[in-house]
Structure formats: structure tokens, C-alpha cells
Backbone as CSV, one residue per row, in Angstrom:
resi,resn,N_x,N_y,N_z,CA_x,CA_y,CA_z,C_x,C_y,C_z
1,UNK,6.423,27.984,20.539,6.987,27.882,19.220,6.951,26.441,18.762
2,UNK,6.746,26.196,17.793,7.024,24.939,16.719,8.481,24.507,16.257
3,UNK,8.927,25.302,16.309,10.537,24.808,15.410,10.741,23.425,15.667
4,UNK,10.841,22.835,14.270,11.398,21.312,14.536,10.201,20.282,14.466
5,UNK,9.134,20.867,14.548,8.262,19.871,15.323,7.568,18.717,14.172
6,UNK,8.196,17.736,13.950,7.803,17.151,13.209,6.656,15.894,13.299
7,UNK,5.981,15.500,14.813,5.139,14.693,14.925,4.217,15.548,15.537
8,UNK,3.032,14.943,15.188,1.857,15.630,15.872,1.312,14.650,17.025
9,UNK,1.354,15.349,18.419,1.463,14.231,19.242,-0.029,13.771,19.772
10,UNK,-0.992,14.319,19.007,-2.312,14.479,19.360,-2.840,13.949,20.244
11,UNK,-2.665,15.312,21.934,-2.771,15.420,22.874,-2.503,13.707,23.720
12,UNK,-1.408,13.335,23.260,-1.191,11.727,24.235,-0.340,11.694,24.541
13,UNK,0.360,10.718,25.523,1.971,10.552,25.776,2.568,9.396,24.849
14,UNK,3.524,9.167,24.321,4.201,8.932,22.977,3.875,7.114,23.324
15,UNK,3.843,6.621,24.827,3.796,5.092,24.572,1.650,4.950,24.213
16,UNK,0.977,5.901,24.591,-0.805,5.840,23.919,-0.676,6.574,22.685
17,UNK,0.063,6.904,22.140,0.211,7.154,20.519,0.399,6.298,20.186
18,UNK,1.883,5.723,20.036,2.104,4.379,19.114,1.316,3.410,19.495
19,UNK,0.463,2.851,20.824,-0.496,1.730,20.700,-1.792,2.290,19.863
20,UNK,-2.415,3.399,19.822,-3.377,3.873,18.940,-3.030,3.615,17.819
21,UNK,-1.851,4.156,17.202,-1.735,3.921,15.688,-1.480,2.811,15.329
22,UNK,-0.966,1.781,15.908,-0.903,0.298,15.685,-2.307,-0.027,15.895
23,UNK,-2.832,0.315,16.922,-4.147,-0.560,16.577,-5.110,0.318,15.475
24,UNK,-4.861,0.944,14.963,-5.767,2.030,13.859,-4.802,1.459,12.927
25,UNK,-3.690,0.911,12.433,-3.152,0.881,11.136,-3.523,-0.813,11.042
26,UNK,-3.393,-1.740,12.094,-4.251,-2.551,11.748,-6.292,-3.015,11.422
27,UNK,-6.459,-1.886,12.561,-7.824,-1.689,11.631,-8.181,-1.518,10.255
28,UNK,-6.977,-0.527,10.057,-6.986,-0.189,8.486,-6.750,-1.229,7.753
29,UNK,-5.768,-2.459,8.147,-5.466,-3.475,7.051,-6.587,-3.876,6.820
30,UNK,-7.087,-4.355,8.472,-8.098,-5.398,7.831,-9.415,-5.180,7.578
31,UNK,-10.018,-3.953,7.660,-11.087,-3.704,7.086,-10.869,-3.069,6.084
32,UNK,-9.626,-2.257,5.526,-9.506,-1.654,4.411,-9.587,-0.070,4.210
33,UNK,-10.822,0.643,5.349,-11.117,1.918,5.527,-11.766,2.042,7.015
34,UNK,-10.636,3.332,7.280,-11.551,3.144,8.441,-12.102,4.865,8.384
35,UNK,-13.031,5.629,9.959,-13.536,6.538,9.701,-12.633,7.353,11.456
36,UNK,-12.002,8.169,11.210,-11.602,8.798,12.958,-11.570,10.257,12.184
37,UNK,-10.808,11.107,12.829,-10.717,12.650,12.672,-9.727,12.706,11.310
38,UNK,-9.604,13.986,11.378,-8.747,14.605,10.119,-7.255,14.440,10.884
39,UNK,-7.035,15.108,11.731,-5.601,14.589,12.472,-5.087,13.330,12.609
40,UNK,-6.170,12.438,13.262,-5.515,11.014,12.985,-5.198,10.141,12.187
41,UNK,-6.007,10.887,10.942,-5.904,10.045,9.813,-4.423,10.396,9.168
42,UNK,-4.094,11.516,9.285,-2.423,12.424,8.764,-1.787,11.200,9.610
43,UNK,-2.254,11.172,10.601,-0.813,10.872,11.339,-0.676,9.436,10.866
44,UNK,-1.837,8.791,10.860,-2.234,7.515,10.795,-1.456,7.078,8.982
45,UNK,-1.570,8.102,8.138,-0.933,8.005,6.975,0.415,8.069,6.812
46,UNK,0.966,8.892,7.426,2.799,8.531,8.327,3.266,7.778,8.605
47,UNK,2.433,7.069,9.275,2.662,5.473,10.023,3.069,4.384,9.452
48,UNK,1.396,4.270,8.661,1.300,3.040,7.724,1.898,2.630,6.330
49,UNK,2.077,4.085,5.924,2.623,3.692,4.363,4.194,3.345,4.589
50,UNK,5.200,3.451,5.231,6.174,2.690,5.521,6.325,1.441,5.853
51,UNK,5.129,1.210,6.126,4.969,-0.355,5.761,4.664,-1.059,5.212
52,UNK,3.767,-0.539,4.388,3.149,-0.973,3.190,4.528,-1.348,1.921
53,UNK,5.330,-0.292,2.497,6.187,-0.144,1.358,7.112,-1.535,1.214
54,UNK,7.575,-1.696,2.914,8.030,-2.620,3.467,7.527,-4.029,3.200
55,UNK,6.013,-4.417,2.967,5.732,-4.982,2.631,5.717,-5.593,1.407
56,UNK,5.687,-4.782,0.277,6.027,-4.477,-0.778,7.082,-5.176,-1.328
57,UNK,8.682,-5.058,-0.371,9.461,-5.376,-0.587,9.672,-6.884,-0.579
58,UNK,9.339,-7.788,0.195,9.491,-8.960,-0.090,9.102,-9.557,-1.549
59,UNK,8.010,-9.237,-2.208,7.958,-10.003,-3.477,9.184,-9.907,-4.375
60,UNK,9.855,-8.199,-4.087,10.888,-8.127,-4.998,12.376,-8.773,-4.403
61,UNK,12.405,-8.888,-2.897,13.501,-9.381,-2.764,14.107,-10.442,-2.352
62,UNK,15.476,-11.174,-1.857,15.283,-12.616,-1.023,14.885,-12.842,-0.011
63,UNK,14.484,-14.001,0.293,13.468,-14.511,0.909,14.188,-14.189,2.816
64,UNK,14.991,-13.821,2.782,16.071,-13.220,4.210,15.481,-11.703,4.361
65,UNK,15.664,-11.112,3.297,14.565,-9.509,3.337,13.495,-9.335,3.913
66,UNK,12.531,-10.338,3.697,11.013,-10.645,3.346,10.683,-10.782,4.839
67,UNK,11.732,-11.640,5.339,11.523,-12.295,7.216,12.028,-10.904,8.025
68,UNK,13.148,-10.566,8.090,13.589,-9.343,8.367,12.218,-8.088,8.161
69,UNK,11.969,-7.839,7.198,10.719,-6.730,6.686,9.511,-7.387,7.700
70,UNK,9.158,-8.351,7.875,8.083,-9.056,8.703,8.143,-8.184,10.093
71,UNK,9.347,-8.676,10.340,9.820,-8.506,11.772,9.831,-7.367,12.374
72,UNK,10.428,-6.296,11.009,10.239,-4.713,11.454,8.864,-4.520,11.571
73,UNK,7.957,-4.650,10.464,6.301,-4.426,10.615,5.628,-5.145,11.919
74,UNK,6.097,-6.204,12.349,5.441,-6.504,13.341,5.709,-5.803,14.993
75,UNK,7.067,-5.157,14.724,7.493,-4.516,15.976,6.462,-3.274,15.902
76,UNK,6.055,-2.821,14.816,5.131,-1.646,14.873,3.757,-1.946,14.883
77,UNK,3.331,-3.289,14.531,1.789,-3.575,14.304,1.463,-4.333,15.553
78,UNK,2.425,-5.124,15.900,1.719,-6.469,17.325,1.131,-6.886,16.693
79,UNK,0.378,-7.571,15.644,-0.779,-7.955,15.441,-0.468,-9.159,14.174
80,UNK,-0.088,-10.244,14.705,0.209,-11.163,13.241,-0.695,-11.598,12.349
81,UNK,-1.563,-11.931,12.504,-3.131,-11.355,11.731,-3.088,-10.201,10.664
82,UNK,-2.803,-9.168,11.167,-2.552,-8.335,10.371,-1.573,-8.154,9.599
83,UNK,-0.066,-8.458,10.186,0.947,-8.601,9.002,1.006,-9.714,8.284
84,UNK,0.358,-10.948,8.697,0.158,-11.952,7.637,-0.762,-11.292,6.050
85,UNK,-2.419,-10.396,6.519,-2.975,-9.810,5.782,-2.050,-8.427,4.787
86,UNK,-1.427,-7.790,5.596,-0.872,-7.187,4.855,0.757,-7.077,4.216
87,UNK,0.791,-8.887,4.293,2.276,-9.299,3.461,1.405,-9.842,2.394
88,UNK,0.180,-10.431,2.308,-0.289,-11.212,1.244,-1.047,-10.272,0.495
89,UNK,-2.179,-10.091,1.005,-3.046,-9.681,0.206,-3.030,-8.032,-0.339
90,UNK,-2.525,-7.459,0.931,-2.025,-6.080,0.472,-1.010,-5.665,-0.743
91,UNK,0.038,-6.291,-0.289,1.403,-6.285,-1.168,1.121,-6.921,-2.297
92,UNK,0.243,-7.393,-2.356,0.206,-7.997,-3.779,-0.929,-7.168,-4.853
93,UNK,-1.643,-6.691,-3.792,-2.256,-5.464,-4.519,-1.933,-4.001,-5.094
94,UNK,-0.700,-3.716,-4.351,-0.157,-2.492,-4.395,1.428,-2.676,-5.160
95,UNK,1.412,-4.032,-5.782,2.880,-4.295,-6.044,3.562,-3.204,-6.818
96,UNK,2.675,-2.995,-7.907,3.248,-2.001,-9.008,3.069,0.005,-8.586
97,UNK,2.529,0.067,-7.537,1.965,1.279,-7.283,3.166,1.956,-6.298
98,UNK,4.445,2.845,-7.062,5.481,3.855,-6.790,4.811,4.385,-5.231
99,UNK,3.948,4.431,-4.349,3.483,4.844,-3.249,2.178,5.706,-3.502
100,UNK,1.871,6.336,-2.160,0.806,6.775,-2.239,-0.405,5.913,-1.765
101,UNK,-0.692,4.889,-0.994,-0.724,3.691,-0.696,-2.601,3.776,-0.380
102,UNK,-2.697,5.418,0.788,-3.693,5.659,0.942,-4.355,6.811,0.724
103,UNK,-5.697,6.769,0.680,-6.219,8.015,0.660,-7.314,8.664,1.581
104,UNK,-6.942,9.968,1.971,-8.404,10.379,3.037,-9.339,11.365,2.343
105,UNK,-10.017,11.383,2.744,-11.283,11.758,2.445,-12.084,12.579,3.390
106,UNK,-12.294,13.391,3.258,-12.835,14.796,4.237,-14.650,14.350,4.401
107,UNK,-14.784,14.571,5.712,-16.535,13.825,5.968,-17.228,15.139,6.223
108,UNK,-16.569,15.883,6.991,-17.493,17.291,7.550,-17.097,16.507,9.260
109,UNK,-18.144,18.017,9.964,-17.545,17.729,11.226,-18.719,16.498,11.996
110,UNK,-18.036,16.272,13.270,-19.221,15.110,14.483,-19.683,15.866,15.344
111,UNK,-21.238,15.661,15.120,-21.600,16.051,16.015,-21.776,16.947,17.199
112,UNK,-21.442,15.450,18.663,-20.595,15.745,19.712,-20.119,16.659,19.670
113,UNK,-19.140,17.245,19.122,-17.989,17.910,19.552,-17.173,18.654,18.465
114,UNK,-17.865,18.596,16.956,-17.857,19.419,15.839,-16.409,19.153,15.420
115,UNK,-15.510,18.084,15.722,-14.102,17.674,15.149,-14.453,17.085,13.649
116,UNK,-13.310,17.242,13.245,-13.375,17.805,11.586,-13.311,15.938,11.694
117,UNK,-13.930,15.180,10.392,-14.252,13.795,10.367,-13.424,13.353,9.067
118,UNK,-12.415,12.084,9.261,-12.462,12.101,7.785,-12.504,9.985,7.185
119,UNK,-12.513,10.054,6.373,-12.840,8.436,5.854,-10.714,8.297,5.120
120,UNK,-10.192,7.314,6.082,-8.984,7.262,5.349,-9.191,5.550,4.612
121,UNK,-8.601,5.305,3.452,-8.741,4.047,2.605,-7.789,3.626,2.459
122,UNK,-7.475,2.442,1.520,-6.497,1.756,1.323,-6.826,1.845,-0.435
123,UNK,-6.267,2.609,-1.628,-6.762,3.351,-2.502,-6.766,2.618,-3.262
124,UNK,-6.285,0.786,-3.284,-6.493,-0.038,-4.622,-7.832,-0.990,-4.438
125,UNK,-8.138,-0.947,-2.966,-9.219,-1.589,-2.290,-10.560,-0.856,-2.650
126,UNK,-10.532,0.599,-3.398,-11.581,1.108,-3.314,-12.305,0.646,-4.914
127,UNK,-13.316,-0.145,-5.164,-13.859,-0.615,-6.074,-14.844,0.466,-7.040
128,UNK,-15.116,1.743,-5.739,-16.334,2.516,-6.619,-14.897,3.590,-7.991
129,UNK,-14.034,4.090,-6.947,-13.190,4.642,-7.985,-12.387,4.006,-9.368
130,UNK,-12.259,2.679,-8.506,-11.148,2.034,-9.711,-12.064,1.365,-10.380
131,UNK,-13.341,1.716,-10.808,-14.199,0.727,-11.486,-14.531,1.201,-13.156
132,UNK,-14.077,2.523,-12.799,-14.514,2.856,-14.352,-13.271,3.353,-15.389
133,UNK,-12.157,2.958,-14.756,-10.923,3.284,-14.973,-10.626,1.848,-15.408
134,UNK,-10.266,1.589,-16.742,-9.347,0.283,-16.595,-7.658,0.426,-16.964
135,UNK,-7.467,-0.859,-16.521,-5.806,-0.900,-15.937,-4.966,0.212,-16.841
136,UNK,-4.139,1.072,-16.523,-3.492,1.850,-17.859,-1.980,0.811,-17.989
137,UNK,-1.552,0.833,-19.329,-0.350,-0.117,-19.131,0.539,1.321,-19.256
138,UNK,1.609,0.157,-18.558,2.892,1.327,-18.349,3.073,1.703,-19.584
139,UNK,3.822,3.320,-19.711,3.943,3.420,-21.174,5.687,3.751,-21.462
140,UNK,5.930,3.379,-22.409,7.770,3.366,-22.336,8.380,4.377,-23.269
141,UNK,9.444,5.180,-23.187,9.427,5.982,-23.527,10.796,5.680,-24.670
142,UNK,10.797,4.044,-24.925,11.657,4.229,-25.947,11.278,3.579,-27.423
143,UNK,9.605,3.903,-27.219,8.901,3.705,-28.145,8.066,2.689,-28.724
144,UNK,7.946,1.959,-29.984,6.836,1.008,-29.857,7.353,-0.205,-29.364
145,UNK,6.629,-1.306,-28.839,7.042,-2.557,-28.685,7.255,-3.335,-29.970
146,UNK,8.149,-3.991,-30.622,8.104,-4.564,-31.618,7.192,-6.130,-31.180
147,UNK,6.355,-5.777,-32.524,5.256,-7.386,-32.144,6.428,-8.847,-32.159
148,UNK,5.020,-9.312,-31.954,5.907,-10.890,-31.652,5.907,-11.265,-33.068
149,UNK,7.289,-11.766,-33.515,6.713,-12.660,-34.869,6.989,-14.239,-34.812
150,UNK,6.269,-14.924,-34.620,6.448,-16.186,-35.197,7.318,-17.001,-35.736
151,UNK,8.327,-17.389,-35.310,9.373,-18.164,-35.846,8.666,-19.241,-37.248
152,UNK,9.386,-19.235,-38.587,9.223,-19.584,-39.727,9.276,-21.247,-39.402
153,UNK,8.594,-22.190,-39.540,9.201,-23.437,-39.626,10.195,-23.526,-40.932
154,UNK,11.275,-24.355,-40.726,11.791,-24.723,-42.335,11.341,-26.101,-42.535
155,UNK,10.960,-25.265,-44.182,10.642,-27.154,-44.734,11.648,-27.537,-45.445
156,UNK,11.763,-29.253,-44.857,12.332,-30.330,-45.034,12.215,-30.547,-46.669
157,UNK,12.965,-29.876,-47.635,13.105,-30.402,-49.129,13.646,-31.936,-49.110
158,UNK,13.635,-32.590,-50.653,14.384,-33.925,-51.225,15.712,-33.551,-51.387
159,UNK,15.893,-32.184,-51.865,17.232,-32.545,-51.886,18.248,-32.484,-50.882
160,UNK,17.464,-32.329,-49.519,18.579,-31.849,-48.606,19.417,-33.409,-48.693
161,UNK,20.813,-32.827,-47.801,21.750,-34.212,-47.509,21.471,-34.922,-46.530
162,UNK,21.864,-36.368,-46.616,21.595,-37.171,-45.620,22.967,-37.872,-45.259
């Protein structure tokens, strides 16, 4: 039976899981996409976007958050290389993006051994999709923006007082 079963332990013992997915979620930072099965990539998407999120958080908060948030991501990544890459360059890419961080992509099966293949990404990194799309601005729902107007200079008349 299943009841309960909320991790997929794909066939390992729990301390060669979490070193796999740390070293697969830093692959992912730093190349951006990587290519393993359809299972690992689920799991691998579990993993990582809690940190991403985490990451995330320092731009918005004080600079005590930011070190703290480091510290948690690095207990899960080992890899300071990688949380340096994905406090800077990540988080600053994904600043405005509510989650959803990555995306997989179904390949067909390998070969070998006919396991289902899939391509997981980092979805602001992908240039062929976001290329023909430009930026949408947020839209507000309490209607138009009033334009900017120009403050009037006043002119200096003769008769003012002196």
C-alpha cells in the first residue's frame, strides 16, 4: 500500500538520494538544464524550487534573512559555487516570477533500458521560448495609470513684492 507516501524514494537509501539531488540541483544551477529520467526530474523539481524561492527572498528582505536563507540553501546544496550562482544570477532573474521556477519536458524513452527521458530547465533561462514573447507589464486592476504631468514653472511677473 501507498498511504501517506509522499516522497518518491527512487530505488535509494535516503542519505544517496539527498547527495543525488544536491548534486543534480546544482547541475541544474549551473548549467541551467539538465537531461535524467521523468522521475528524477519530479523529484528533482521538489527539491529545487524551495530554494529558488529562498533565494528569491533576500533581494526583498534584510540583509540577516539573506545570510540565514544562504545557510539553509547551502545545508541542502554543499556547493558554494552554486549558491553564490544561484543567490545572484538566478534570483535576480526570477525576482518577479510568483513560482513555478522550472520546467520539464518529456524526451521519449533511452535506449539502454527504454526509461521514460526528460529535459528539466530553469524556465527564464530558456531564450528559444521567451524570445518571441515580450515582457507583459503587470496589469492593475484599479485601472488606468494617471500620466505624469509636468510640474508648471511659475513666472516671475514685475509686479510681484519684494
Amino acid at each position: 500500500m501507498r498511504h501517506g507516501k509522499k516522497v518518491n524514494h527512487l530505488g535509494r537509501k535516503a542519505a544517496h538520494r539527498k547527495a543525488m539531488l544536491a548534486n543534480m540541483a546544482c547541475s541544474l544551477i549551473e548549467h541551467k538544464r539538465i537531461n535524467t529520467t521523468v522521475a528524477k526530474a519530479k523529484a528533482l523539481k521538489q527539491f529545487v524550487e524551495p530554494l529558488i524561492t529562498k533565494s528569491k527572498a533576500e533581494n526583498n528582505k534584510s540583509v540577516e534573512k539573506g545570510t540565514h536563507n544562504r545557510r539553509i540553501v547551502f545545508k541542502s546544496l554543499r556547493d558554494k559555487y552554486a549558491v553564490t550562482t544561484l543567490f545572484g544570477e538566478v534570483s535576480s532573474k526570477v525576482g518577479d516570477r510568483p513560482g513555478g521556477y522550472t520546467r520539464i519536458i518529456k524526451l521519449g524513452n533511452r535506449l539502454g533500458d527504454n526509461a521514460d527521458m526528460a529535459l528539466i530547465e530553469l524556465v527564464d533561462f530558456n531564450e528559444v521560448y521567451n524570445a518571441g514573447k515580450p515582457k507583459e507589464k503587470k496589469k492593475s486592476r484599479r485601472g488606468r495609470s494617471k500620466k505624469a504631468v509636468a510640474p508648471v514653472a511659475e513666472t516671475k511677473s514685475d509686479d510681484s513684492e519684494e
